[in-house]
Backbone as a ProteinNet text record, in pm:
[ID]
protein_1_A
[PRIMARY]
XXXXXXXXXXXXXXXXXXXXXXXXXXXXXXXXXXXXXXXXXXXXXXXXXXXXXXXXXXXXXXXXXXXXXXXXXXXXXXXXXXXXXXXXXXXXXXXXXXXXXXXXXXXXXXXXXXXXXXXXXXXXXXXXXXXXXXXXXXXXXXXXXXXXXXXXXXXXXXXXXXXXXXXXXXXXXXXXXXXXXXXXXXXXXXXXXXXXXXXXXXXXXXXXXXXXXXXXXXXXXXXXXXXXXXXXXXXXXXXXXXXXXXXXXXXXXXXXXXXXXXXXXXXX
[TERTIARY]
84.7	0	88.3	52.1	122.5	98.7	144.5	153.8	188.9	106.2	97	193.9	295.3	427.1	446.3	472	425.1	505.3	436.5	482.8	606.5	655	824.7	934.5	854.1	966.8	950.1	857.5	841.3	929.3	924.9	971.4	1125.7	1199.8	1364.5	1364.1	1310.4	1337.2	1375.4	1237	1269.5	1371	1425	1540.3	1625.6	1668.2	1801.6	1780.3	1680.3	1690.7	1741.6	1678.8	1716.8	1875.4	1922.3	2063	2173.1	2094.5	2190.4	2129.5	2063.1	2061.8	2142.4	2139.1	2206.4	2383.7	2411.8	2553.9	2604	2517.3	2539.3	2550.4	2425.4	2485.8	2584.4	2619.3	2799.3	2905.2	2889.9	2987.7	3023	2861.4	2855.8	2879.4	2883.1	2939.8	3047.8	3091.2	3227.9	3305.5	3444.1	3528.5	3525.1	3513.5	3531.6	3693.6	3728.1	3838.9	3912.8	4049.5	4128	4174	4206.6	4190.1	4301.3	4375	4558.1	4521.1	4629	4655	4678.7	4639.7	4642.4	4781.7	4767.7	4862.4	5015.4	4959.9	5140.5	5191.2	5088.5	5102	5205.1	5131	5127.2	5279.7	5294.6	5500.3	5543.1	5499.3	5621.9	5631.5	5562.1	5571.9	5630.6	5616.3	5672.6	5802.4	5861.7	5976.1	6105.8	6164.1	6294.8	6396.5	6430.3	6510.7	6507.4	6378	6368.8	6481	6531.4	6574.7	6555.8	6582.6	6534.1	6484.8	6533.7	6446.4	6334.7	6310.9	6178.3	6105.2	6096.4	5987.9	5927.1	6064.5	5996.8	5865.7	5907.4	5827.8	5686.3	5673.6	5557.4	5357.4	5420.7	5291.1	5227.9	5372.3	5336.2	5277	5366.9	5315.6	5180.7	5160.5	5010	5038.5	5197.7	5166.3	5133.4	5054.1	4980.2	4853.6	4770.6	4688.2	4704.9	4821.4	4819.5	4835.9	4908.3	4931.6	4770.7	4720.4	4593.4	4500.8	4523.8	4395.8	4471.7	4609.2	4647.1	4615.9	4578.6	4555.9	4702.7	4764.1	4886.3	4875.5	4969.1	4915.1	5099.9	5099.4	5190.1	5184.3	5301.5	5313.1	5292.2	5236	5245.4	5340.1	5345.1	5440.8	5426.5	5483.4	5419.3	5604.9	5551.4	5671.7	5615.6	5696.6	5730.2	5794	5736.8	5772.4	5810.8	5931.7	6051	6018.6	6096.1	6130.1	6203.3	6252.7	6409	6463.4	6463.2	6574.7	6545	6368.9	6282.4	6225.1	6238.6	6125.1	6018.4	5951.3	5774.6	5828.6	5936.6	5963.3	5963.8	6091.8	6092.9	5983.6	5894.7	5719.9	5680.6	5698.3	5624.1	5665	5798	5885.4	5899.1	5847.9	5802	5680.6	5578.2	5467.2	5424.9	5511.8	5472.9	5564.2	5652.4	5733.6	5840.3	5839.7	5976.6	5892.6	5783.4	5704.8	5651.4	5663.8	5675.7	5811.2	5784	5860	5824.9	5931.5	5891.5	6041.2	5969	6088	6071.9	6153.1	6183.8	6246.9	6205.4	6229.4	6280.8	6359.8	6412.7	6508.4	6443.1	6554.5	6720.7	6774.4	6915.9	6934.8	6824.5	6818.7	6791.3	6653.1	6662.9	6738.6	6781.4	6846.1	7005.1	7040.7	7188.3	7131.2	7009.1	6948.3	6957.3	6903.8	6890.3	7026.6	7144.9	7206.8	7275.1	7316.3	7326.7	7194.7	7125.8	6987.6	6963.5	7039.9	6958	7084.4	7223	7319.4	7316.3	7264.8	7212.7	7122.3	7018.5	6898.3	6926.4	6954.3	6994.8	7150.6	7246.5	7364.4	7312.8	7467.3	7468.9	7369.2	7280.7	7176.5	7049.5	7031.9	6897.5	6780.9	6671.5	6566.5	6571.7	6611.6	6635.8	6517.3	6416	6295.6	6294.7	6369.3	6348.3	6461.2	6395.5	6477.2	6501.1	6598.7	6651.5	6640.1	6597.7	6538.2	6632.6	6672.2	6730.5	6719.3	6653.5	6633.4	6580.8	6581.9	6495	6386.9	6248.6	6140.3	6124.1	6189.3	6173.2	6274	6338.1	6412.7	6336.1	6272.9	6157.6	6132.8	6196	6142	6056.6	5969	5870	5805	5789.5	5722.7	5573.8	5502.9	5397.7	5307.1	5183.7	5083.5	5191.2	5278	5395.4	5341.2	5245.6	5266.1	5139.3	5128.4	4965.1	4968.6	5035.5	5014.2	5131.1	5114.3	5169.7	5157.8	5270.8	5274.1	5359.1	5269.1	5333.2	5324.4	5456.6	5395.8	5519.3	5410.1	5483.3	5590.9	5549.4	5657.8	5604.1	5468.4	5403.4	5402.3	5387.1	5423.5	5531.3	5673.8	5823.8	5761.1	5686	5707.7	5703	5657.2	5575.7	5719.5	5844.4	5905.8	6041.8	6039.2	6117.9	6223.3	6344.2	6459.1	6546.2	6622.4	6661.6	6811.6	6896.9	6971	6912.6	6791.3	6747.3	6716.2	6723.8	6761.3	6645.7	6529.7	6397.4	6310.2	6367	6306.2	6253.5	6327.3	6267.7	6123.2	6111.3	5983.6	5875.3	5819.5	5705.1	5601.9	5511.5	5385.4	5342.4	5215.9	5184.3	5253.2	5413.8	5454.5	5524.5	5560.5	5517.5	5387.9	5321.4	5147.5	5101.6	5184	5153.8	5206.4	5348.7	5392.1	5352.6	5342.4	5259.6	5187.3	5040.5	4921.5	4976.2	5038.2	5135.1	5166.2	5254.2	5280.5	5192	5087	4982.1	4918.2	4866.5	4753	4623.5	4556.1	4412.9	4350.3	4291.6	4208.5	4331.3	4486.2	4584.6	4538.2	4611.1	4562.9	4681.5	4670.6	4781.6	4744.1	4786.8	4758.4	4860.5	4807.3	4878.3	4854	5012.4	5009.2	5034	4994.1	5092.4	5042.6	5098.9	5082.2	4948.6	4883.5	4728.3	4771.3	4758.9	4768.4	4677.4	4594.5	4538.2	4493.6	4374.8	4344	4410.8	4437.1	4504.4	4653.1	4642.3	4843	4879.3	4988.2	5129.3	5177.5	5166.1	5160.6	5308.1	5400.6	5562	5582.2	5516.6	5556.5	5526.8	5430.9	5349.2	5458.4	5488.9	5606.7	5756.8	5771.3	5894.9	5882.1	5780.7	5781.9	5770.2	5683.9	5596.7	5596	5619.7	5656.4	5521	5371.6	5282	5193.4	5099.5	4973	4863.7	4746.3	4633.9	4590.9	4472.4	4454.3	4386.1	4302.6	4235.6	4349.1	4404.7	4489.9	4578.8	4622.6	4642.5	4508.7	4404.6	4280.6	4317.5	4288.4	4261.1	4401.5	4484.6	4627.3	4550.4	4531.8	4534.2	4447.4	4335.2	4152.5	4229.7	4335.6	4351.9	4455.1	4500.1	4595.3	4486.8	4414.2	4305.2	4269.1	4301.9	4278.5	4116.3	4084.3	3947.8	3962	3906.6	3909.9	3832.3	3923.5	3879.2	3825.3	3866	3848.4	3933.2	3913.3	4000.3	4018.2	4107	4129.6	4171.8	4131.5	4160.2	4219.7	4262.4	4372.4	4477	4544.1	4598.3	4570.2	4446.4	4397.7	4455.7	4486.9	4502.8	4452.5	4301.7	4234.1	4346.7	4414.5	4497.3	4594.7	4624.8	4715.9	4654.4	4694.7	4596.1	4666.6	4759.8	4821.9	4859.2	4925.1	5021.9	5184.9	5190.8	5308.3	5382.7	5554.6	5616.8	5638.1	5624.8	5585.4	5690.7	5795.6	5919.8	5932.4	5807.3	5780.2	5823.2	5913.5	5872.7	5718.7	5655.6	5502.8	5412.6	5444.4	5398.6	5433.6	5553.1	5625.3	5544.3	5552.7	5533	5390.4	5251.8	5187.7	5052.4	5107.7	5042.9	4919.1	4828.6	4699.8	4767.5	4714.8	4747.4	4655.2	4629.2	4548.1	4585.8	4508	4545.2	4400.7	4411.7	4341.9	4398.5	4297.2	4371	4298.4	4365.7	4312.9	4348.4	4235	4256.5	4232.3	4345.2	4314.6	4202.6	4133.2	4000.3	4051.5	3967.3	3970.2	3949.7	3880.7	3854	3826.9
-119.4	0	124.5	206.8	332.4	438.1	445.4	597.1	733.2	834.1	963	1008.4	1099.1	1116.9	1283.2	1343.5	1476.5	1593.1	1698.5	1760	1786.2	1869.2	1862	1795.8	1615.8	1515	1562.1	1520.9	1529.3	1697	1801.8	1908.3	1864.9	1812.8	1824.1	1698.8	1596.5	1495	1519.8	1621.3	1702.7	1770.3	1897.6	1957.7	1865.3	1741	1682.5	1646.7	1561.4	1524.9	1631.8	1820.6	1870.5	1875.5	1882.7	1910.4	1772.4	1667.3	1527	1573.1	1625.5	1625.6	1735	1866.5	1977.5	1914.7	1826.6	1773.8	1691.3	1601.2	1525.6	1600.8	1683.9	1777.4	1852.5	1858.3	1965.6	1897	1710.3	1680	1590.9	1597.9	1521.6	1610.2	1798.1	1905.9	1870.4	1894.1	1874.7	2045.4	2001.8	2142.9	2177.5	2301.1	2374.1	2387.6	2320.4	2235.7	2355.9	2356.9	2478.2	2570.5	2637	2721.9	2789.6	2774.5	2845.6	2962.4	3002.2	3157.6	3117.4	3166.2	3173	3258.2	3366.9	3433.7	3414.7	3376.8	3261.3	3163.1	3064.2	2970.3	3002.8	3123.8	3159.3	3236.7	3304.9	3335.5	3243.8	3128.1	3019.5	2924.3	2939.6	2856.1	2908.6	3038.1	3133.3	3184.5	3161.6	3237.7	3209.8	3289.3	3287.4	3210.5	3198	3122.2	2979.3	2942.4	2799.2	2692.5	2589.9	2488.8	2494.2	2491.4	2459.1	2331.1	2196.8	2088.8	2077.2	2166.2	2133.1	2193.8	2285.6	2327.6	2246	2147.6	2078	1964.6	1956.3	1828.4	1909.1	2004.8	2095.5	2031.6	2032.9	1997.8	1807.4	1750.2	1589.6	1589.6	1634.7	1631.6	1656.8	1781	1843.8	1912	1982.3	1987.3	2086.1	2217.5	2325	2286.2	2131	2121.9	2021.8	2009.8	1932.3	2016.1	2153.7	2238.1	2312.9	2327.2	2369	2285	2166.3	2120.5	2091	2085.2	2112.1	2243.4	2349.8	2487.9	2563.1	2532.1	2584.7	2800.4	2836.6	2987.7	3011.4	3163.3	3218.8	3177.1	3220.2	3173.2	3051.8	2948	2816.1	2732.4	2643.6	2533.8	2438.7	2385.9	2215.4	2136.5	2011.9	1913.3	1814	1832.6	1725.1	1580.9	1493	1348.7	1304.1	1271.3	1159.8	1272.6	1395.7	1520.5	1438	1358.5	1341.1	1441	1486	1602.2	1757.6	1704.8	1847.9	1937.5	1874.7	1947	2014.1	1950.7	1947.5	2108.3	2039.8	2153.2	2264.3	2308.2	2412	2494.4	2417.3	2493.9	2540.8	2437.1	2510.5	2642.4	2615.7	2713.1	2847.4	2836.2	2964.2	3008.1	2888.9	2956.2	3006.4	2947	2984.2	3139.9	3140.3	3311.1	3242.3	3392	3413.6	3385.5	3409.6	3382.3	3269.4	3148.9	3015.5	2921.6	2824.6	2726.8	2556.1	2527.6	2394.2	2278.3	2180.6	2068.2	1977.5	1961	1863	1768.4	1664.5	1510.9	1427	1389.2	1223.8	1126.8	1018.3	917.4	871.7	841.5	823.4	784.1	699.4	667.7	692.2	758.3	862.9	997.2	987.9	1135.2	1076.8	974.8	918.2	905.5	821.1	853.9	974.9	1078.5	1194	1328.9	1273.8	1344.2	1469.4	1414.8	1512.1	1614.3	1598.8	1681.7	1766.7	1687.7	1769.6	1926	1852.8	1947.3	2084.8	1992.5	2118.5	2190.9	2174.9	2248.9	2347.5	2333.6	2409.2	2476.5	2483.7	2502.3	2694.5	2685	2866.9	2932.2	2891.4	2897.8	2947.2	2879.8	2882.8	2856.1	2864.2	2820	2834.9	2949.2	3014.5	2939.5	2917.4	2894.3	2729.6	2645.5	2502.4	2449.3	2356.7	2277.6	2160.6	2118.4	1981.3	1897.4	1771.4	1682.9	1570.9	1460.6	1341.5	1326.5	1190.3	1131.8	924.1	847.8	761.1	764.6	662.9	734.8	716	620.4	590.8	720.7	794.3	920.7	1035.4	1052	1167.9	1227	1378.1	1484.2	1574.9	1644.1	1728	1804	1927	1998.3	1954.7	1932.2	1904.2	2023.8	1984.9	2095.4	2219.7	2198.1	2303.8	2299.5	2227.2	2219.6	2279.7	2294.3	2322.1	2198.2	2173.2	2066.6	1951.9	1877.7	1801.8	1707.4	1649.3	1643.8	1566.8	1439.1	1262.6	1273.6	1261.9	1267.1	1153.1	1072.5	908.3	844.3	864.3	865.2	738.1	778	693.7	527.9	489.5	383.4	321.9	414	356.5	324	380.5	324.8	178.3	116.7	-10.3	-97.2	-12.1	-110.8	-157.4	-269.6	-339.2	-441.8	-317.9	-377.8	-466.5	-537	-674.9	-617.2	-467.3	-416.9	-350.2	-385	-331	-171.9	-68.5	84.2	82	53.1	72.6	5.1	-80.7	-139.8	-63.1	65.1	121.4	239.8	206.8	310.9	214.9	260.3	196.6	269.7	276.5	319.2	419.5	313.7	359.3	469.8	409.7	513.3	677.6	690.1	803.4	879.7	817.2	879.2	897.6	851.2	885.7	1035	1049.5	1160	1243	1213.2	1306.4	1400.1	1304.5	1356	1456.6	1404.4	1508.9	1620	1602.8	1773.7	1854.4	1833.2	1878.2	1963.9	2090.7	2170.5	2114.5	2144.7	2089.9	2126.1	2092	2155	2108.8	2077.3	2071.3	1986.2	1917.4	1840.5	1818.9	1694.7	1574.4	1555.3	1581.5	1515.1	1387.7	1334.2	1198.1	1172.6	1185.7	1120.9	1022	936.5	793	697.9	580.9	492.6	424.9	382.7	292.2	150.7	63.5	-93.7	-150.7	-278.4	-344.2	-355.5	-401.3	-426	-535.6	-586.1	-708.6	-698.3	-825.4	-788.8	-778	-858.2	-790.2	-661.6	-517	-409.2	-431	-456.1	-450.5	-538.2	-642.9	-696.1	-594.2	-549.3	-493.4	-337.1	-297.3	-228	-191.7	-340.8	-404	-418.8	-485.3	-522.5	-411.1	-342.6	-260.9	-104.2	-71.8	69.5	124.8	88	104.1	100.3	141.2	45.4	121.4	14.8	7.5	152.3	204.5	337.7	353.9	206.2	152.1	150.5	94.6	75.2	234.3	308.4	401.9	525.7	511.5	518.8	481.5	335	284.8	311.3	355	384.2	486.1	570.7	733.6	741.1	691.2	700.8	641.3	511.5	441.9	546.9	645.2	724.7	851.3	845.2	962.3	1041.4	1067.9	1140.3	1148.2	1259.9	1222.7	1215	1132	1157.5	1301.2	1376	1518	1539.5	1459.6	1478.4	1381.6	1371.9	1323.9	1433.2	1388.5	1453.6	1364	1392.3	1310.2	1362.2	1427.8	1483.5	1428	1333.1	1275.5	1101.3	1099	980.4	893.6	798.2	755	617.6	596	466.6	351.6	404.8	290.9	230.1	274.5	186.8	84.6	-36.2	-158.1	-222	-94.3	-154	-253.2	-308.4	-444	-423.7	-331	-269.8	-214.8	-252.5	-132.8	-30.6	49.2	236.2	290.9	213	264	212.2	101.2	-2.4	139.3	156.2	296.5	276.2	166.1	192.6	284.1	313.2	371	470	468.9	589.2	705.4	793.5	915	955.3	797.8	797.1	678.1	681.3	546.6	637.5	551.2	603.6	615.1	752.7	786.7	842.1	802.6	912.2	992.9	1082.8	1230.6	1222.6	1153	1172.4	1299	1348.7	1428.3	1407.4	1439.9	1363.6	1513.1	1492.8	1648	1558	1620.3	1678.5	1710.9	1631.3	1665.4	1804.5	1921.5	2009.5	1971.2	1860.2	1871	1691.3
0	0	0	-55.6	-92.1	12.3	73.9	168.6	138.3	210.4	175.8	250.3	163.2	175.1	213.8	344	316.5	214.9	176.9	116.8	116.8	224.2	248.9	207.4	218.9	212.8	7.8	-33.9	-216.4	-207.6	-171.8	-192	-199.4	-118.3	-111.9	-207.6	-237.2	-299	-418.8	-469.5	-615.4	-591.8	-469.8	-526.8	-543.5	-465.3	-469.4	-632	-689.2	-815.9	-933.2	-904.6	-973.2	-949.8	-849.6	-788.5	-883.6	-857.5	-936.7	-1048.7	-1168.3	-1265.4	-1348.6	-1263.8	-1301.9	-1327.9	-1184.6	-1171.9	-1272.1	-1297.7	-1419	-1527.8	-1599.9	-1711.3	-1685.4	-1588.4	-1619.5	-1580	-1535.4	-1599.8	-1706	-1812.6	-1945	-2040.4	-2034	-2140.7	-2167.2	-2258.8	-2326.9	-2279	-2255.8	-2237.2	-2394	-2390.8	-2566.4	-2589.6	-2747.4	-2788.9	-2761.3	-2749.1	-2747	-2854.6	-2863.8	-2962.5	-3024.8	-3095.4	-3133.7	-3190.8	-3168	-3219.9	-3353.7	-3447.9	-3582.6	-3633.7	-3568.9	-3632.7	-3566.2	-3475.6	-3410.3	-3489.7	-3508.5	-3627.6	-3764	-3817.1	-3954.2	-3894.5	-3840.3	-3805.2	-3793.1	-3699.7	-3684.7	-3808.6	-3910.3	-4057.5	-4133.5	-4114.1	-4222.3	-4170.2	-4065.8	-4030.9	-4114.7	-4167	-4270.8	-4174	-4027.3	-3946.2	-3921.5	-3999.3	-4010	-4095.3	-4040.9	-4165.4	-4267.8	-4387.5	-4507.5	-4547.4	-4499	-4532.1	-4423	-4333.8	-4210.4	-4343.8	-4435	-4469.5	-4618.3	-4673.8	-4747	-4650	-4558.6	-4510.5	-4453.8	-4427	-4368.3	-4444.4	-4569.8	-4623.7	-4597.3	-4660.6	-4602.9	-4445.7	-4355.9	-4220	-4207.8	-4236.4	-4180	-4083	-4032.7	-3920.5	-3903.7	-3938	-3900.4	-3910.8	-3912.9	-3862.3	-3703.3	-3735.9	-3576.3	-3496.5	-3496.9	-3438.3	-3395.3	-3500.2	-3456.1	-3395	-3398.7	-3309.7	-3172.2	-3204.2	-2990.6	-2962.5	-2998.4	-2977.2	-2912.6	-2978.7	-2944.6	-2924.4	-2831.4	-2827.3	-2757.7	-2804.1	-2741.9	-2565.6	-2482.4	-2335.9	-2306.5	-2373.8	-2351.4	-2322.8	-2195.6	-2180	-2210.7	-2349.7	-2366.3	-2407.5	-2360.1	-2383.2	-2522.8	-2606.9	-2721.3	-2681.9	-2687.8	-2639.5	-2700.7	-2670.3	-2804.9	-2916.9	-2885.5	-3026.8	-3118.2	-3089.3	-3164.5	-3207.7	-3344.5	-3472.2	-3354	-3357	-3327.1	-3391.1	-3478.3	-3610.8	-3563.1	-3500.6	-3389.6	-3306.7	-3257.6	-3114.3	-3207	-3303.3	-3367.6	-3368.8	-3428.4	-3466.9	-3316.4	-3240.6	-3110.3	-3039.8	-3063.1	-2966.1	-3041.1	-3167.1	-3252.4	-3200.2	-3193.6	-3192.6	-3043.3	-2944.9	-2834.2	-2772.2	-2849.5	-2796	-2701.3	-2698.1	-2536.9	-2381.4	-2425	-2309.2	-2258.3	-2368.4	-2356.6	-2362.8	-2291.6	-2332	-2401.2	-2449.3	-2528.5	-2449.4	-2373.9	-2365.7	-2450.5	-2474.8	-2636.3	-2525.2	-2507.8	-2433.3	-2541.5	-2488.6	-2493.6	-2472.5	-2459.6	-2369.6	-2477.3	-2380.2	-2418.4	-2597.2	-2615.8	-2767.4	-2847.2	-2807.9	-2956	-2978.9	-2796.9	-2849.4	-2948.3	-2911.7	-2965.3	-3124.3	-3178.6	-3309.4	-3373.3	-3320.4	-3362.7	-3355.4	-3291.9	-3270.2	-3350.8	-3471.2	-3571.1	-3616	-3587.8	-3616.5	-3499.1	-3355.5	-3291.8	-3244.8	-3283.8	-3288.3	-3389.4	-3472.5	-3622	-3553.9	-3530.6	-3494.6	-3320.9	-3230.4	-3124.5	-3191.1	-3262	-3271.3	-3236.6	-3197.8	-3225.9	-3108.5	-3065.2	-2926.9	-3020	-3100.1	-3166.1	-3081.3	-3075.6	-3012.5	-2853.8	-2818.2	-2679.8	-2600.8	-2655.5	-2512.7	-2548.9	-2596.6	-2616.7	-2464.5	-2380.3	-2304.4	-2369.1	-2389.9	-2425.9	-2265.9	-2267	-2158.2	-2202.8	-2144.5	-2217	-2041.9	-2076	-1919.9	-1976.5	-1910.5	-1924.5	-1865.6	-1888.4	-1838.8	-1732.2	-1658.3	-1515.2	-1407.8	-1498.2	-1422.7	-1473	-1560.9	-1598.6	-1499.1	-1466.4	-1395.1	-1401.3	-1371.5	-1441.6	-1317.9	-1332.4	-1203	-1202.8	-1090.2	-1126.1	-1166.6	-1257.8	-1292.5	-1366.3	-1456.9	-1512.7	-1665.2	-1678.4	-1859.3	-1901.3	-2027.3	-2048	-2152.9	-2232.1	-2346	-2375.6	-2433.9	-2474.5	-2605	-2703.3	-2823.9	-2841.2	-2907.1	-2916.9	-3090.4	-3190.4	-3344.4	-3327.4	-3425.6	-3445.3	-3343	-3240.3	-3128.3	-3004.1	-3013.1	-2901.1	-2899.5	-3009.8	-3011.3	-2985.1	-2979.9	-2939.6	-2763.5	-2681.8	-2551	-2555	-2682.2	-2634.7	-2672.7	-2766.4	-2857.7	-2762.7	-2785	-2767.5	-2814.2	-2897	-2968	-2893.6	-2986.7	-2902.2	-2848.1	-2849.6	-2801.6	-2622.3	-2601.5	-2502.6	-2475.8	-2578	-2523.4	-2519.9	-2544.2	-2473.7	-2381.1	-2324.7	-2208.1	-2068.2	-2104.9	-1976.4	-2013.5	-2112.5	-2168.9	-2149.4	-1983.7	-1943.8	-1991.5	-2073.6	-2140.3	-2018.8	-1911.3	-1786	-1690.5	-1669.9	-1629.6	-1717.3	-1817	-1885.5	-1874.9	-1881.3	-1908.8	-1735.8	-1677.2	-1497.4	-1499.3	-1513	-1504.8	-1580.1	-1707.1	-1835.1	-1759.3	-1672.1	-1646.5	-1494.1	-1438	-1313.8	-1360.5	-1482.3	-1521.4	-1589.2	-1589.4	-1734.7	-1609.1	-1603.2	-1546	-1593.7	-1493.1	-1496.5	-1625.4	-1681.7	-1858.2	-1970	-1939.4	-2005.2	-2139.8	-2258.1	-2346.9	-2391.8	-2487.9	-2478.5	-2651.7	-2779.9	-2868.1	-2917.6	-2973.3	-3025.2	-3146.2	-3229.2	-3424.3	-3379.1	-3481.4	-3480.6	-3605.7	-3665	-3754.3	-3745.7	-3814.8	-3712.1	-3727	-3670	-3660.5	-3674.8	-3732.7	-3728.4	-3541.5	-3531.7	-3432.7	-3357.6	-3220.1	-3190.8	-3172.9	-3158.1	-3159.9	-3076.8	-3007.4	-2899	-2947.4	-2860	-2933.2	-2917.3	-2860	-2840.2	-2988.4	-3023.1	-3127.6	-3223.4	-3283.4	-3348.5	-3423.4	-3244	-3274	-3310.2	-3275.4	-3337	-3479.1	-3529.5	-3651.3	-3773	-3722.2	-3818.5	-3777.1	-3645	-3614.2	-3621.9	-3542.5	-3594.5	-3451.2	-3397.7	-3273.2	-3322.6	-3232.5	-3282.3	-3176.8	-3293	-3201.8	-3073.8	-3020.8	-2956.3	-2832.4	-2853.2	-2766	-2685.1	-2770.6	-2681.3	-2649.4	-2661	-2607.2	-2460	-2491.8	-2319.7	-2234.7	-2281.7	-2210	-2169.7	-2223.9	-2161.4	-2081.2	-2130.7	-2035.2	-1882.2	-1898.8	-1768	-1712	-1746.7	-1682	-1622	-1655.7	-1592.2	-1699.2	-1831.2	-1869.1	-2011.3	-2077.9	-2088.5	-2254.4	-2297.3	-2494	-2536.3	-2588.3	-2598.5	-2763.6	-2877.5	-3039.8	-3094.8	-3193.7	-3304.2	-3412.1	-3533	-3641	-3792.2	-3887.3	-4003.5	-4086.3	-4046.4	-4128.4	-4194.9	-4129.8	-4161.8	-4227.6	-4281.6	-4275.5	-4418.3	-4450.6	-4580.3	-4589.6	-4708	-4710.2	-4786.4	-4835.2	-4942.1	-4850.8	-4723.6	-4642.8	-4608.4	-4587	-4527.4	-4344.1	-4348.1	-4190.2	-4179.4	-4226	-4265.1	-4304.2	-4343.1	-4373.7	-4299.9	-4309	-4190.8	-4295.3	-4162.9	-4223.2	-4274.4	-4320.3	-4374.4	-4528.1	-4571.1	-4687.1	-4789.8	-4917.6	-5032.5	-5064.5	-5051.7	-5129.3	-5025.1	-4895.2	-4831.8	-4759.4	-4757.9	-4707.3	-4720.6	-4603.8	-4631.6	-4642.3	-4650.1	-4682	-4582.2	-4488.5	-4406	-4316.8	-4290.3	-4251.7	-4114.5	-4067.1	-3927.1	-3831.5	-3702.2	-3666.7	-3573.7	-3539.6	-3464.8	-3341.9	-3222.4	-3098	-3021.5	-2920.9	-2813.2	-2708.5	-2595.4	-2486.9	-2405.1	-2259.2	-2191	-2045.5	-1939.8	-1826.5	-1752.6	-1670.4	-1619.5	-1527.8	-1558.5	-1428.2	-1325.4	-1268.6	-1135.9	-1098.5
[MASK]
++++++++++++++++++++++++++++++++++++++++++++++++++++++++++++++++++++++++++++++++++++++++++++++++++++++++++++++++++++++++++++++++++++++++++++++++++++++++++++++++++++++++++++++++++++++++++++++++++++++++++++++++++++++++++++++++++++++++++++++++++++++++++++++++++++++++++++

């Protein structure tokens, strides 16, 4: 039998319901994507102090649309993950000023890979606001809450790889993306290029073989590090790759379907 419930009690019952419903819609809104300075962009592409072969590669890359959907802006602190040469950084550390900085990271091996590139590119004290980082990831220092962004291009998948010389055994996925999310300010955002993989797979194999992971997979990396799926981008998309190929094959070079996720920092 149903009992008469007095007014009062139905009065707060409804506010609490409006109260859990209001709560829920504000935390099912989406944060509005970030937003780059355009005309930062358009100097740091165009600047006459650039390399001359960074600007043949500008159009293959895309990268003034990757740049724009991390919302890159003057005063910004963001770290480039596994920079290697630093191509990436260059652009940033243009587009972010004197008033920003850019750490260009990386561990003992790619920086030993990249070394001639990366001597070319800092020589002479070029790129005044770029920190050069070379750490392994288990020594990765980082102030906490110091960054606003961060920027993985074809890089993310090396955490998983595992060459039979060992120089990457210490690139724990999890723990990168722990500290990642430590240094990032609250609202911060994280984009990620990379090769796409077939679904499945030992991704360490996957990355050994083919230099490639499935995009699924660093999804659930990041979501399990705390952080929230903020967009994608297709920019970089190509249907004629079939992800079977290592990304170095000439039939594909230069040309392998990639995608572009970004992932954000919960405020609260």
């Amino acid at each position: 039998m149903i009992k008469h419930v007095p007014q009062r009690y139905v009065t707060r019952l409804f506010t609490a319901a409006v109260v859990a419903t209001l709560c829920a819609g504000t935390v099912a809104v989406a944060a509005a994507p970030p937003k780059a300075d355009v005309a930062a962009l358009d100097a740091a592409f165009a600047s006459r102090d650039r390399l001359p072969a960074d600007r043949d590669q500008d159009t293959r890359r895309h990268s003034r649309e990757v740049l724009e959907f991390l919302g890159v802006r003057p005063g910004m602190r963001v770290i480039d993950v596994f920079a290697a040469g630093g191509y990436n950084a260059e652009l940033l550390a243009r587009a972010v000023g004197a008033k920003g900085q850019v750490i260009a990271y990386n561990n003992p091996a790619y920086a030993k890979f990249a070394e001639k590139g990366i001597a070319e590119r800092y020589a002479a004290g070029r790129l005044g606001n770029v920190r050069q980082l070379t750490a392994e990831v288990d020594e990765l220092q980082l102030p906490a809450a110091s960054l606003d962004a961060g920027l993985f291009v074809m890089s993310y998948h090396d955490a998983y790889w595992r060459p039979k010389d060992g120089s990457f055994d210490r690139t724990k996925p999890d723990a990168l993306l722990s500290k990642l999310y430590a240094a990032l300010k609250p609202g911060g955002v994280v984009v990620v290029q990379d090769h796409v993989a077939a679904a499945g797979g030992d991704p360490a194999q996957v990355a050994d073989k083919l230099h490639r992971i499935d995009p699924a997979l660093v999804r659930r990396d990041f979501e399990r590090a705390g952080f929230l799926f903020d967009g994608s981008s297709e920019v970089l998309k190509h249907p004629g790759d079939d992800h079977t190929k290592l990304v170095f094959d000439e039939a594909i070079r230069g040309k392998t379907d990639q995608f572009v996720y970004r992932f954000r920092k919960p405020v609260s």
